[in-house]
PDB file with SEQRES, HELIX, SHEET and CRYST1 records, atoms N, CA, C and O in Angstrom:
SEQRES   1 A   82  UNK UNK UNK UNK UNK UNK UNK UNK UNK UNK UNK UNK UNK          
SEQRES   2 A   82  UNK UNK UNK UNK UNK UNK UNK UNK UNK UNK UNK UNK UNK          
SEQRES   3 A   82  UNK UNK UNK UNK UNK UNK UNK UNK UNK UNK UNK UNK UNK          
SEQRES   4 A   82  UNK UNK UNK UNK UNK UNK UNK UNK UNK UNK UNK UNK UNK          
SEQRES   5 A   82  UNK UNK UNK UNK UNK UNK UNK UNK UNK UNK UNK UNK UNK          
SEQRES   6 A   82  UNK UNK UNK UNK UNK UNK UNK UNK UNK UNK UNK UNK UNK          
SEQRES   7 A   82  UNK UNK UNK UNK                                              
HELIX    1 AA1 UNK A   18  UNK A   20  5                                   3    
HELIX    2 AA2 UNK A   23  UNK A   31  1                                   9    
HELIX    3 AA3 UNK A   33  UNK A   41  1                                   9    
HELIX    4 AA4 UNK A   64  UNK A   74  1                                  11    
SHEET    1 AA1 3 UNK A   2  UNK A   6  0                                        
SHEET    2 AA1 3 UNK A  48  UNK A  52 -1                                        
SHEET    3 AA1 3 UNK A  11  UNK A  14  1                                        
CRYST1    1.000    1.000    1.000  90.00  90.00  90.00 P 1           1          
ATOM      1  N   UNK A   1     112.142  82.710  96.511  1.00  0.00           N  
ATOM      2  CA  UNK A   1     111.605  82.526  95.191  1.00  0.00           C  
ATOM      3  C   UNK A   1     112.734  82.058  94.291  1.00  0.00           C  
ATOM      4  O   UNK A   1     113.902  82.345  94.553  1.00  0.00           O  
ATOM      5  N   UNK A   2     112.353  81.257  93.116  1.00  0.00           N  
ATOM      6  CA  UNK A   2     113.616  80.696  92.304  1.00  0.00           C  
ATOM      7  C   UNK A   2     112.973  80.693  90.801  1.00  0.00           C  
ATOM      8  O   UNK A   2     111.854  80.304  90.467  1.00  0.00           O  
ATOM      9  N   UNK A   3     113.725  81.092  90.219  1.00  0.00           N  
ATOM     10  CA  UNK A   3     113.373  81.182  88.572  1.00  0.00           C  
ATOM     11  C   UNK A   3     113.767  79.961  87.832  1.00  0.00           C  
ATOM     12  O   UNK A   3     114.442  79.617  88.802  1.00  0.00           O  
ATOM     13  N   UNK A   4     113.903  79.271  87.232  1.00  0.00           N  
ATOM     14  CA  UNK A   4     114.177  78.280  86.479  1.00  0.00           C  
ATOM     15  C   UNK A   4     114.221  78.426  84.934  1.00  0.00           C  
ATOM     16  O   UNK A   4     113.126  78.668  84.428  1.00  0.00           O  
ATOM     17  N   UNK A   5     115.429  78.312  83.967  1.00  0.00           N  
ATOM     18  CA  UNK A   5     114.942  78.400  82.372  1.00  0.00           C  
ATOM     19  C   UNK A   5     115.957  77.210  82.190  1.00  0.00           C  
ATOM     20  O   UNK A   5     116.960  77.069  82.889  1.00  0.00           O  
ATOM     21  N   UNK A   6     115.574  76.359  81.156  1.00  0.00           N  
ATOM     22  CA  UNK A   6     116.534  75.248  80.717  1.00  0.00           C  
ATOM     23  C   UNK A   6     117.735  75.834  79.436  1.00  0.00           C  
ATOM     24  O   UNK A   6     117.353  76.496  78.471  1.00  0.00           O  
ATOM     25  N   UNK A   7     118.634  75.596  79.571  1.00  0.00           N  
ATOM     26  CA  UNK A   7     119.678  76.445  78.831  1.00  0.00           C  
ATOM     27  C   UNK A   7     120.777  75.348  78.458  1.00  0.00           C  
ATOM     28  O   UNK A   7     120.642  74.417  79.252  1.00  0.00           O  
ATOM     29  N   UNK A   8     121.534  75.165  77.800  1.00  0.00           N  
ATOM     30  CA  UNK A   8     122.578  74.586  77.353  1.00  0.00           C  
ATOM     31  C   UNK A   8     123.653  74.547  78.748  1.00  0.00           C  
ATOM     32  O   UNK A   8     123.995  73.406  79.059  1.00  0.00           O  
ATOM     33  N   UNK A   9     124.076  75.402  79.401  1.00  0.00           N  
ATOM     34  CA  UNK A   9     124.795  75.361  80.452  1.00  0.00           C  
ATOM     35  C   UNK A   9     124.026  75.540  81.813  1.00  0.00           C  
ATOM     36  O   UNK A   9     122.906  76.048  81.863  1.00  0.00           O  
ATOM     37  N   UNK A  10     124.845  74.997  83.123  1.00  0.00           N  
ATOM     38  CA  UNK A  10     124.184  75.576  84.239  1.00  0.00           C  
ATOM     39  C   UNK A  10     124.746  76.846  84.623  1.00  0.00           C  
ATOM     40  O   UNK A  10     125.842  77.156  84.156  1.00  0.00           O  
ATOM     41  N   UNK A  11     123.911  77.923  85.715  1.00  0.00           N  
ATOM     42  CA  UNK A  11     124.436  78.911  85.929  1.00  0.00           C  
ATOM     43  C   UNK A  11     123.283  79.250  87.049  1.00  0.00           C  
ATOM     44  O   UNK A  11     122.064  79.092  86.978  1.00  0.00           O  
ATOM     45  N   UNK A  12     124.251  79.870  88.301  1.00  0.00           N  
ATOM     46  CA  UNK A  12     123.212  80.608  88.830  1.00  0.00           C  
ATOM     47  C   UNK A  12     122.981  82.144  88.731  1.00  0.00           C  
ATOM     48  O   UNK A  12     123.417  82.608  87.678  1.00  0.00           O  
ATOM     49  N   UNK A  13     122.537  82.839  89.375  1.00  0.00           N  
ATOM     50  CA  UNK A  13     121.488  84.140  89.636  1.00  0.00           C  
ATOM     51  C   UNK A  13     120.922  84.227  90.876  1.00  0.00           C  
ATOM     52  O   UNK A  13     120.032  83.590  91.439  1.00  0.00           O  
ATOM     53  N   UNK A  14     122.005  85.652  91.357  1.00  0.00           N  
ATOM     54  CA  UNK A  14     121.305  85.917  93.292  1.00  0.00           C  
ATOM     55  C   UNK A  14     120.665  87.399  93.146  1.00  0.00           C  
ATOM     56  O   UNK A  14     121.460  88.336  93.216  1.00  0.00           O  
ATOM     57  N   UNK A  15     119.531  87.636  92.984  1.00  0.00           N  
ATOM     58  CA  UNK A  15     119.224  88.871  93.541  1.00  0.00           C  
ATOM     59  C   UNK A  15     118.499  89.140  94.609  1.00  0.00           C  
ATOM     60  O   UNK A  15     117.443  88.648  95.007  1.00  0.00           O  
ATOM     61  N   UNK A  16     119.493  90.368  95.234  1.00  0.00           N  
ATOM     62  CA  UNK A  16     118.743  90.810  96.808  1.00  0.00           C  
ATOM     63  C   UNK A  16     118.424  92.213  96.242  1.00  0.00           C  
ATOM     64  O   UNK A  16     119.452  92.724  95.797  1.00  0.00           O  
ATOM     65  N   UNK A  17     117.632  92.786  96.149  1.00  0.00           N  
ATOM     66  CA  UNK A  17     116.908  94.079  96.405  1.00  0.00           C  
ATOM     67  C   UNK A  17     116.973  94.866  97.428  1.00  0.00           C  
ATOM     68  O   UNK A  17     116.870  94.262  98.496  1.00  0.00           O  
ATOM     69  N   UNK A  18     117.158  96.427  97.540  1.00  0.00           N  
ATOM     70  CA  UNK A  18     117.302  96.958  98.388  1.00  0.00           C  
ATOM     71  C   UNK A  18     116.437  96.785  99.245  1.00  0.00           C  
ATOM     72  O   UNK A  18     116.848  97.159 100.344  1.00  0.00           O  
ATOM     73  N   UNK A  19     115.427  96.394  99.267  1.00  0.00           N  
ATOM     74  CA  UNK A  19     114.423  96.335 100.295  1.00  0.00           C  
ATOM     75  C   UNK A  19     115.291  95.671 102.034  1.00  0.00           C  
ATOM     76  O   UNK A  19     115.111  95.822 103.242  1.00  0.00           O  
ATOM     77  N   UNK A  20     116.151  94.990 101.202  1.00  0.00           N  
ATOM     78  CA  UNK A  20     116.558  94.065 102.497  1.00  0.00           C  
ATOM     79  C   UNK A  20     117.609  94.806 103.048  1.00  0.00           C  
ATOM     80  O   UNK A  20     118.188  94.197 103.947  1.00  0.00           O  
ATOM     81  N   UNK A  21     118.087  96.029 102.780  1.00  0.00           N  
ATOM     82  CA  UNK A  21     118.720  96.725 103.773  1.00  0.00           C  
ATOM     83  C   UNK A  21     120.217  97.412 102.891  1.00  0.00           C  
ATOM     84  O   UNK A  21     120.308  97.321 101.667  1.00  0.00           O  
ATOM     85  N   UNK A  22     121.043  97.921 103.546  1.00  0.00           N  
ATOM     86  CA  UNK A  22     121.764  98.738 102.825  1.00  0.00           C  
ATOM     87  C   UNK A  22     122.877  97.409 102.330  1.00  0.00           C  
ATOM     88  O   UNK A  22     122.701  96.226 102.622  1.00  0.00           O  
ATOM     89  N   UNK A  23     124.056  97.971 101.504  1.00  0.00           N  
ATOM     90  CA  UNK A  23     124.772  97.046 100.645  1.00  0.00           C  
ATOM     91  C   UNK A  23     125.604  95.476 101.352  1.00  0.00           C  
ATOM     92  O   UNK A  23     125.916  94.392 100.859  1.00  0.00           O  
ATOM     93  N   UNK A  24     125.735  96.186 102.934  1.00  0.00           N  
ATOM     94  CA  UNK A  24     126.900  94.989 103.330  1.00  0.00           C  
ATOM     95  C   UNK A  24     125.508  93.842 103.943  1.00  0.00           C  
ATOM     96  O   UNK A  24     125.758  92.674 104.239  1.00  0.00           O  
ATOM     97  N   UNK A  25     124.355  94.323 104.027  1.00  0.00           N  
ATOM     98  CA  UNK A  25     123.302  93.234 104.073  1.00  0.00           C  
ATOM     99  C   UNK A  25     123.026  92.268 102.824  1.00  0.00           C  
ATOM    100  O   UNK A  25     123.120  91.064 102.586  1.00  0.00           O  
ATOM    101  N   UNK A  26     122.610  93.508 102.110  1.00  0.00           N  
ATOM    102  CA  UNK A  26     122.583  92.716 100.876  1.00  0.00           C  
ATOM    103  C   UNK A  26     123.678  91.652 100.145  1.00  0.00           C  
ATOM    104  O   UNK A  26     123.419  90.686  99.426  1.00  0.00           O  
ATOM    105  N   UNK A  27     124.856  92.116 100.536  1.00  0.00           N  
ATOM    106  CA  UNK A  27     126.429  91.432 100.423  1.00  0.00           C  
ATOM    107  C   UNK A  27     125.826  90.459 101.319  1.00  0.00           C  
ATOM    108  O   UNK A  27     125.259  89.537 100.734  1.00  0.00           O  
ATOM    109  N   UNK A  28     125.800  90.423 102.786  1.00  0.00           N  
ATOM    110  CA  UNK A  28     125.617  89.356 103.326  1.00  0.00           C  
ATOM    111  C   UNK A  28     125.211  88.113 103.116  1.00  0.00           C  
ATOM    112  O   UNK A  28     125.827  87.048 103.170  1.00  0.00           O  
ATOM    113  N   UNK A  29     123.739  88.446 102.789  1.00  0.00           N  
ATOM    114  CA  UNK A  29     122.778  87.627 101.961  1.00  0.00           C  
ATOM    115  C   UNK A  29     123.019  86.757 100.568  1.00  0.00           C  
ATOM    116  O   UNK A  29     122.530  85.641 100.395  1.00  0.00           O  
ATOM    117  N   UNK A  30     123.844  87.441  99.615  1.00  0.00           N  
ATOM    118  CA  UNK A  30     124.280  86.781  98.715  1.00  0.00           C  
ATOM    119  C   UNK A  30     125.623  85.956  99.167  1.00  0.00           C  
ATOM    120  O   UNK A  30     125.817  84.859  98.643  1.00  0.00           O  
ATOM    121  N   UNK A  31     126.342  86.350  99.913  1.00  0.00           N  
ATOM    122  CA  UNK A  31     127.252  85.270 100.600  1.00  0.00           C  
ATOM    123  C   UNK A  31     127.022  83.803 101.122  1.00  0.00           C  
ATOM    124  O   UNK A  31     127.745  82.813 101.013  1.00  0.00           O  
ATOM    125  N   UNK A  32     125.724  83.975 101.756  1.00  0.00           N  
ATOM    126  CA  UNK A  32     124.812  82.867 102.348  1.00  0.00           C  
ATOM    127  C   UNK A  32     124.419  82.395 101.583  1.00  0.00           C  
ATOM    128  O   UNK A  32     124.315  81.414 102.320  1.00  0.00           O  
ATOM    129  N   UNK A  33     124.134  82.147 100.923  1.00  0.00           N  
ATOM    130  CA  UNK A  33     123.224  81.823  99.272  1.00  0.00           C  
ATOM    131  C   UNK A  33     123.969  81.249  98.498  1.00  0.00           C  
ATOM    132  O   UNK A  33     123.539  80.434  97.681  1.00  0.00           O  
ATOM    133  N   UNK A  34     125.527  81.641  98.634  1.00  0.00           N  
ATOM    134  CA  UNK A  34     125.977  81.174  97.318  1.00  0.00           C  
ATOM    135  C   UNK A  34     127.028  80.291  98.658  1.00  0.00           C  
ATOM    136  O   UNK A  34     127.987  79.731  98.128  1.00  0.00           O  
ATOM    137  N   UNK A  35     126.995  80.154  99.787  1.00  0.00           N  
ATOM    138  CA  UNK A  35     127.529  78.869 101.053  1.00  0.00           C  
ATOM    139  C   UNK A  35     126.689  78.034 100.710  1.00  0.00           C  
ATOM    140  O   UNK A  35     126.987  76.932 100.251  1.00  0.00           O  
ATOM    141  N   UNK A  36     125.563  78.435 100.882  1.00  0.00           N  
ATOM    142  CA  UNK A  36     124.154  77.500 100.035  1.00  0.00           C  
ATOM    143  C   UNK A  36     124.468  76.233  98.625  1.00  0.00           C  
ATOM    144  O   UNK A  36     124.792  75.056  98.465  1.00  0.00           O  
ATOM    145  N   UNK A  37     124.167  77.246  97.988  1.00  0.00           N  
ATOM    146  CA  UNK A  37     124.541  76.538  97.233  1.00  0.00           C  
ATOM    147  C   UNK A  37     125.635  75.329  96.410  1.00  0.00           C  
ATOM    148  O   UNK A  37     125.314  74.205  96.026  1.00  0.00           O  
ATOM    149  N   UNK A  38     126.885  75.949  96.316  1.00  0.00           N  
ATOM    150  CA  UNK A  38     128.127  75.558  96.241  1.00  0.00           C  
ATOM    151  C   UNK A  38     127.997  73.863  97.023  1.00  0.00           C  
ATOM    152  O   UNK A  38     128.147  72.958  96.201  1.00  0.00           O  
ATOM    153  N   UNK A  39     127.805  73.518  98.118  1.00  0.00           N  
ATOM    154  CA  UNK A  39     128.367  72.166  98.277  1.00  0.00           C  
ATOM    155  C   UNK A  39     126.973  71.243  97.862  1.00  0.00           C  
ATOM    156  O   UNK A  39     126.856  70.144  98.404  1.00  0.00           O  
ATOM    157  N   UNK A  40     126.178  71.592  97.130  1.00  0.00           N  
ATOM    158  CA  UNK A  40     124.842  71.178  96.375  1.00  0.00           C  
ATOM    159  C   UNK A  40     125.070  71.108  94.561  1.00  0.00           C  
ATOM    160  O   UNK A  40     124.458  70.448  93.721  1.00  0.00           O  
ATOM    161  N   UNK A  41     125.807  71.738  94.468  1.00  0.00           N  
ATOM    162  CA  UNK A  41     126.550  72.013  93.179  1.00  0.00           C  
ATOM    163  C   UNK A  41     126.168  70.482  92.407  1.00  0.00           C  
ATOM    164  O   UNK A  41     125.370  70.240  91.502  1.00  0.00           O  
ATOM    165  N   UNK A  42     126.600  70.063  92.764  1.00  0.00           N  
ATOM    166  CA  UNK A  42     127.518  68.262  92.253  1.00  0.00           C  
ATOM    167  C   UNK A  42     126.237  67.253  92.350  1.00  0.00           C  
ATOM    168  O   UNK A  42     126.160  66.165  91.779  1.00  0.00           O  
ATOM    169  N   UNK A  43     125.078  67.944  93.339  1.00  0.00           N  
ATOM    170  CA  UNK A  43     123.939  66.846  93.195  1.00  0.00           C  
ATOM    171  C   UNK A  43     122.732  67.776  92.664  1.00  0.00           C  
ATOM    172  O   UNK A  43     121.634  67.365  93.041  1.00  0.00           O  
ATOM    173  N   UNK A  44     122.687  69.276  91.643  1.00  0.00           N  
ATOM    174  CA  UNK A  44     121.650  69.193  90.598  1.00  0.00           C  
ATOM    175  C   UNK A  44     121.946  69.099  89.796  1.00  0.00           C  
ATOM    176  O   UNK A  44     123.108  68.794  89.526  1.00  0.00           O  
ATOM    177  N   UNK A  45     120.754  69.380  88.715  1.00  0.00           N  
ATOM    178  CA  UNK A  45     120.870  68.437  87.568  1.00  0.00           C  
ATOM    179  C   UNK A  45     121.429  69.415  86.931  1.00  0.00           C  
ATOM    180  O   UNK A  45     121.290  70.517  87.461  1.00  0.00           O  
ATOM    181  N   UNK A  46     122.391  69.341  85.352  1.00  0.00           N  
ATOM    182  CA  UNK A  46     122.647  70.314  84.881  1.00  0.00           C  
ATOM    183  C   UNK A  46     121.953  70.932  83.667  1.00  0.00           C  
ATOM    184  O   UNK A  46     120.785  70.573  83.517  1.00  0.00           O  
ATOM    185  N   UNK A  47     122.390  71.693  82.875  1.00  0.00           N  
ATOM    186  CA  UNK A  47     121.490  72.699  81.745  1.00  0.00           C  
ATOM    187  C   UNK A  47     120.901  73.512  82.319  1.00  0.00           C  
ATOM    188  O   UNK A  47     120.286  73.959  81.351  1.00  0.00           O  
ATOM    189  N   UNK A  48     120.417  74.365  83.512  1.00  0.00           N  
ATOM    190  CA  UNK A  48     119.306  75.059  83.966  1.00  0.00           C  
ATOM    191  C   UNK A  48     120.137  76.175  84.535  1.00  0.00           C  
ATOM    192  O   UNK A  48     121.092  76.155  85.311  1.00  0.00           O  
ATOM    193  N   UNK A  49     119.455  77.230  83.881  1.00  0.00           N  
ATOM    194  CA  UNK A  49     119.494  78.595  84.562  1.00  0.00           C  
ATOM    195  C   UNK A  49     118.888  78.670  85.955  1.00  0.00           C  
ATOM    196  O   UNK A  49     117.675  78.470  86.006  1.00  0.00           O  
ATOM    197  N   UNK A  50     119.550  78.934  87.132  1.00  0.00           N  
ATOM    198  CA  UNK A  50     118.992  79.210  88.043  1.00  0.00           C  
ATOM    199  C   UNK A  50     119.121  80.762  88.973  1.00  0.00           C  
ATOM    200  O   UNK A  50     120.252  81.208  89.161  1.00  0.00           O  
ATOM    201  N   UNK A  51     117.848  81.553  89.545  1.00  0.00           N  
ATOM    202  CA  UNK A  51     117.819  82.453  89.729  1.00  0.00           C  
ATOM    203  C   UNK A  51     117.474  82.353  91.288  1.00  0.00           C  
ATOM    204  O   UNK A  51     116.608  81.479  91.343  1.00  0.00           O  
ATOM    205  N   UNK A  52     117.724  82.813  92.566  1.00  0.00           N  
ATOM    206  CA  UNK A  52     117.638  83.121  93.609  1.00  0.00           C  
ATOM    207  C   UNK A  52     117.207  84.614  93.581  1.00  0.00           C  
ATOM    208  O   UNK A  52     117.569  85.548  92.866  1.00  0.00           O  
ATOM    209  N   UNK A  53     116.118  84.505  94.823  1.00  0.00           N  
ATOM    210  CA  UNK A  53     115.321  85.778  94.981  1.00  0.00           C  
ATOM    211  C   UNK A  53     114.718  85.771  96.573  1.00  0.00           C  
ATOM    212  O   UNK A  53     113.519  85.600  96.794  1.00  0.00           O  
ATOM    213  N   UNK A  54     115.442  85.922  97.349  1.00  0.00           N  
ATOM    214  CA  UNK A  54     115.114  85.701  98.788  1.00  0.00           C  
ATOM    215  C   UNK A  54     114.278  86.594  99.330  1.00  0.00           C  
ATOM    216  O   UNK A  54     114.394  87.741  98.900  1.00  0.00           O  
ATOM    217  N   UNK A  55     113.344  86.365 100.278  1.00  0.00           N  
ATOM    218  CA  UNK A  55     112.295  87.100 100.882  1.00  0.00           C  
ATOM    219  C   UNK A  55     113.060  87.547 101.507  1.00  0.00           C  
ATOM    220  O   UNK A  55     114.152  87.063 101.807  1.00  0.00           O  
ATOM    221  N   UNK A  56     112.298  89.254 102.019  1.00  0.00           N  
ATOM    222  CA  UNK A  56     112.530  90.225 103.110  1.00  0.00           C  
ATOM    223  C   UNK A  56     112.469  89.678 104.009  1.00  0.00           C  
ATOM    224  O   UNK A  56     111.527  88.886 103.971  1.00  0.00           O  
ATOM    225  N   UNK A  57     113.124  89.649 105.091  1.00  0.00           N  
ATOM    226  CA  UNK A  57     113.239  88.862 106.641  1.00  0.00           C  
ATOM    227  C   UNK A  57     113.784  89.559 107.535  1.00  0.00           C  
ATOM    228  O   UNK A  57     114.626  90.349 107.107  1.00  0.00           O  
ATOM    229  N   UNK A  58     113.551  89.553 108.995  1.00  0.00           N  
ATOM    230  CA  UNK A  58     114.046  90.307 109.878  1.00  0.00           C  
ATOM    231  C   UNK A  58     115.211  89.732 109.647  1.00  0.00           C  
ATOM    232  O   UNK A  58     116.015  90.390 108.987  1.00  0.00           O  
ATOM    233  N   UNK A  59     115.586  88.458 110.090  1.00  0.00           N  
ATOM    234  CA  UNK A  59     116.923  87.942 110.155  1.00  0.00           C  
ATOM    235  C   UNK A  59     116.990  86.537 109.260  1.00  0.00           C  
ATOM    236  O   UNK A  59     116.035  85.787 109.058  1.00  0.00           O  
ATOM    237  N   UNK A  60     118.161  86.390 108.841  1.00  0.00           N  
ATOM    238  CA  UNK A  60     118.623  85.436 108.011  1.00  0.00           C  
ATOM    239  C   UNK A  60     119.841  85.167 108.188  1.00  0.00           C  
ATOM    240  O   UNK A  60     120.755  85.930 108.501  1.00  0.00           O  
ATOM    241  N   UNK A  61     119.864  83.711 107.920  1.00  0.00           N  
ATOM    242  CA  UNK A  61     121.098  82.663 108.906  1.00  0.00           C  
ATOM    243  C   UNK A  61     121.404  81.412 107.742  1.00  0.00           C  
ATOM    244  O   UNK A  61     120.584  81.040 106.902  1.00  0.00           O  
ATOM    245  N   UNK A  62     122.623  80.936 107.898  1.00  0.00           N  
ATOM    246  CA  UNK A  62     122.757  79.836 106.906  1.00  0.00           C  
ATOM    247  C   UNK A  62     121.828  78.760 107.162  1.00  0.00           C  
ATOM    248  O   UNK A  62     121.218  78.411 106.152  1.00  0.00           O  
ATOM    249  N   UNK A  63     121.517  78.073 108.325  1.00  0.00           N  
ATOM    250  CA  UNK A  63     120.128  77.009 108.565  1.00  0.00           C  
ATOM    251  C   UNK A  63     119.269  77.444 107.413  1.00  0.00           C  
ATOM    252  O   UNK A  63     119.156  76.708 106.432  1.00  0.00           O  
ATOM    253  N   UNK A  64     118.602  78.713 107.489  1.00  0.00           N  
ATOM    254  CA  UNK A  64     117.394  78.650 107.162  1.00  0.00           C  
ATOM    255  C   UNK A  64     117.364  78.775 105.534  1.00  0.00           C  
ATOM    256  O   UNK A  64     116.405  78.339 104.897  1.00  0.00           O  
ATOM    257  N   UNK A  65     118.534  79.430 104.876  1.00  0.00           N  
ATOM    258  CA  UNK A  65     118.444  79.515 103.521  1.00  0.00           C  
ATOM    259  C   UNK A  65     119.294  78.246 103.457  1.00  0.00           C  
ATOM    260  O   UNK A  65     120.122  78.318 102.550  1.00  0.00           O  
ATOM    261  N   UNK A  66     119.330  77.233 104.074  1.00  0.00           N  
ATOM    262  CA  UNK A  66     119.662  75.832 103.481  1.00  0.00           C  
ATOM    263  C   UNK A  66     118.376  75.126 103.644  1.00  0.00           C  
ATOM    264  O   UNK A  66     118.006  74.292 102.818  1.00  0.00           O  
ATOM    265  N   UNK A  67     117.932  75.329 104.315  1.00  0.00           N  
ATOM    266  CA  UNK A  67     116.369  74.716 104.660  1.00  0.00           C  
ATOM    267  C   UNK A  67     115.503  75.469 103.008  1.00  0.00           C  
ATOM    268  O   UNK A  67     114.768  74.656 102.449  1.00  0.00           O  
ATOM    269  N   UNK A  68     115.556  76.219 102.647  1.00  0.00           N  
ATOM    270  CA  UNK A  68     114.614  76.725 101.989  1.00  0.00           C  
ATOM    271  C   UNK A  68     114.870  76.470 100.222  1.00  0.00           C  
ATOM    272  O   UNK A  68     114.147  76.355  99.232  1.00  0.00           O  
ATOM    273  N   UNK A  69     116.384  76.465 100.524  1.00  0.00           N  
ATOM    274  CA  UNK A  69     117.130  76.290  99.135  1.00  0.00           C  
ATOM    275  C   UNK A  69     116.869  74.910  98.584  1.00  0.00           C  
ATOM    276  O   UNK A  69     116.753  74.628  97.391  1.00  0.00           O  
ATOM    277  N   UNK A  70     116.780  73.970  99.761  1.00  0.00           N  
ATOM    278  CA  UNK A  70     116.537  72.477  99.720  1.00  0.00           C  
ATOM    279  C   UNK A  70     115.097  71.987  99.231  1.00  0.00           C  
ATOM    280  O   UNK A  70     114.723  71.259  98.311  1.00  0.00           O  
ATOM    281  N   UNK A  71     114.549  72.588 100.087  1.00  0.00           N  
ATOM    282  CA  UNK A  71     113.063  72.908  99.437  1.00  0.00           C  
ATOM    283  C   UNK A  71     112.774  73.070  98.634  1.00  0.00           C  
ATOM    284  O   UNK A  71     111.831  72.358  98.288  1.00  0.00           O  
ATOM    285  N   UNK A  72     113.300  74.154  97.571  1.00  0.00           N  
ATOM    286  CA  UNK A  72     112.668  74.552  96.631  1.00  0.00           C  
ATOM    287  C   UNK A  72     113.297  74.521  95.459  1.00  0.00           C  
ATOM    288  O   UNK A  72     112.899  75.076  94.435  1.00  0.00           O  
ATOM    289  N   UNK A  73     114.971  73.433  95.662  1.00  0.00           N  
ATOM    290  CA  UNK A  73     114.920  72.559  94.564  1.00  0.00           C  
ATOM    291  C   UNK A  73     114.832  71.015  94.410  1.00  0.00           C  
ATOM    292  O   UNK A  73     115.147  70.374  93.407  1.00  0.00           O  
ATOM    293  N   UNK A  74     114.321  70.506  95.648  1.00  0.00           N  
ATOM    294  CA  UNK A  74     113.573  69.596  95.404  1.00  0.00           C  
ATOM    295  C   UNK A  74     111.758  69.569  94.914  1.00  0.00           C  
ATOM    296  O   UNK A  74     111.197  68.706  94.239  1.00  0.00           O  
ATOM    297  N   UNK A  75     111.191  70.755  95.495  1.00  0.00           N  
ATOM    298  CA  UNK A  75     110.036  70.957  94.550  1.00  0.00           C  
ATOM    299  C   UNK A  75     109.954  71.426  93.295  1.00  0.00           C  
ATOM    300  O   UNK A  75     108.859  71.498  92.737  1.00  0.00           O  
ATOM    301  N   UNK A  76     110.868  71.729  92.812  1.00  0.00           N  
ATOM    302  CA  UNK A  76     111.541  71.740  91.206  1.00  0.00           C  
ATOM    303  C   UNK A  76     111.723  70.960  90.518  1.00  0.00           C  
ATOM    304  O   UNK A  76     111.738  71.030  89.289  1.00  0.00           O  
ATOM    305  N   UNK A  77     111.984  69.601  91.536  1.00  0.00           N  
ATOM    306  CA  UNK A  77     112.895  68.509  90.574  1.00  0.00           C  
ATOM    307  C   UNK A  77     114.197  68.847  89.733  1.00  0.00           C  
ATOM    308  O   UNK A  77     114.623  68.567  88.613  1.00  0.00           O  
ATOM    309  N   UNK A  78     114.683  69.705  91.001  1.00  0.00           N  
ATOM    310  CA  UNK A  78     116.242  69.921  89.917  1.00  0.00           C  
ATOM    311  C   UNK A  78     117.093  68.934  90.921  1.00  0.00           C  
ATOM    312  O   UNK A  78     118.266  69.030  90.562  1.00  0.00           O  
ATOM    313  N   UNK A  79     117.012  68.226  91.784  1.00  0.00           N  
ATOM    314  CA  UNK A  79     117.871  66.909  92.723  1.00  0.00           C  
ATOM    315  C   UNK A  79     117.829  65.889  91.803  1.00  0.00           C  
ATOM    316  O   UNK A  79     116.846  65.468  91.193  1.00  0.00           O  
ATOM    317  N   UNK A  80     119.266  65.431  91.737  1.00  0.00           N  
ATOM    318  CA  UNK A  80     119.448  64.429  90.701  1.00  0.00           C  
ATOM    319  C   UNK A  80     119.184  63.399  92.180  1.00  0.00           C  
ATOM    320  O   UNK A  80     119.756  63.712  93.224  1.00  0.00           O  
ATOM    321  N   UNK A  81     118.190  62.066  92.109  1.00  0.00           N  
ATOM    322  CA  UNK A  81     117.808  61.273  92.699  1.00  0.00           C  
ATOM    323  C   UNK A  81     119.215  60.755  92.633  1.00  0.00           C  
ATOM    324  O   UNK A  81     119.960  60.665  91.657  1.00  0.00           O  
ATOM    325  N   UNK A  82     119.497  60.296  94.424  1.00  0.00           N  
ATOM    326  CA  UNK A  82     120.938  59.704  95.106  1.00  0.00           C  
ATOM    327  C   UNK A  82     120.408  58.703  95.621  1.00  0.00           C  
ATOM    328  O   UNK A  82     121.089  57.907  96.268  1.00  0.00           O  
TER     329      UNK A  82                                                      
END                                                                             
């Protein structure tokens, strides 16, 4: 899930919830997320608050939260067209 607010600066927002397991999971997860993100940096658009909110999953791997991250800011329209 991803939140979106338009703001004067960009910025992101990772929350994992305990649901997904005790702290060094949850650490995990935001590690991946923000591998994610970071080399994507330079091709969205800027001004926008952005919030990350990852589903409960048995397992989670950098593939798949790049697969999903991609997804769902190109169904955003936050990809500055390359």
């Amino acid at each position: 899930m991803i939140y979106v607010k338009k703001s004067q600066i960009s910025r992101i927002g990772i929350s994992v919830s305990k649901k997904h397991g005790k702290a060094v999971m949850r650490n995990r997860i935001k590690r991946l997320l923000r591998a994610v993100y970071y080399p994507l940096y330079e091709s969205i658009k800027k001004g926008y608050y952005i919030v990350f909110i990852p589903k409960v999953n048995s397992e989670y791997s950098f593939g798949q939260f790049s697969c999903d991250v991609l997804y769902v800011l190109k169904k955003e329209n936050l990809l500055i067209d390359a």
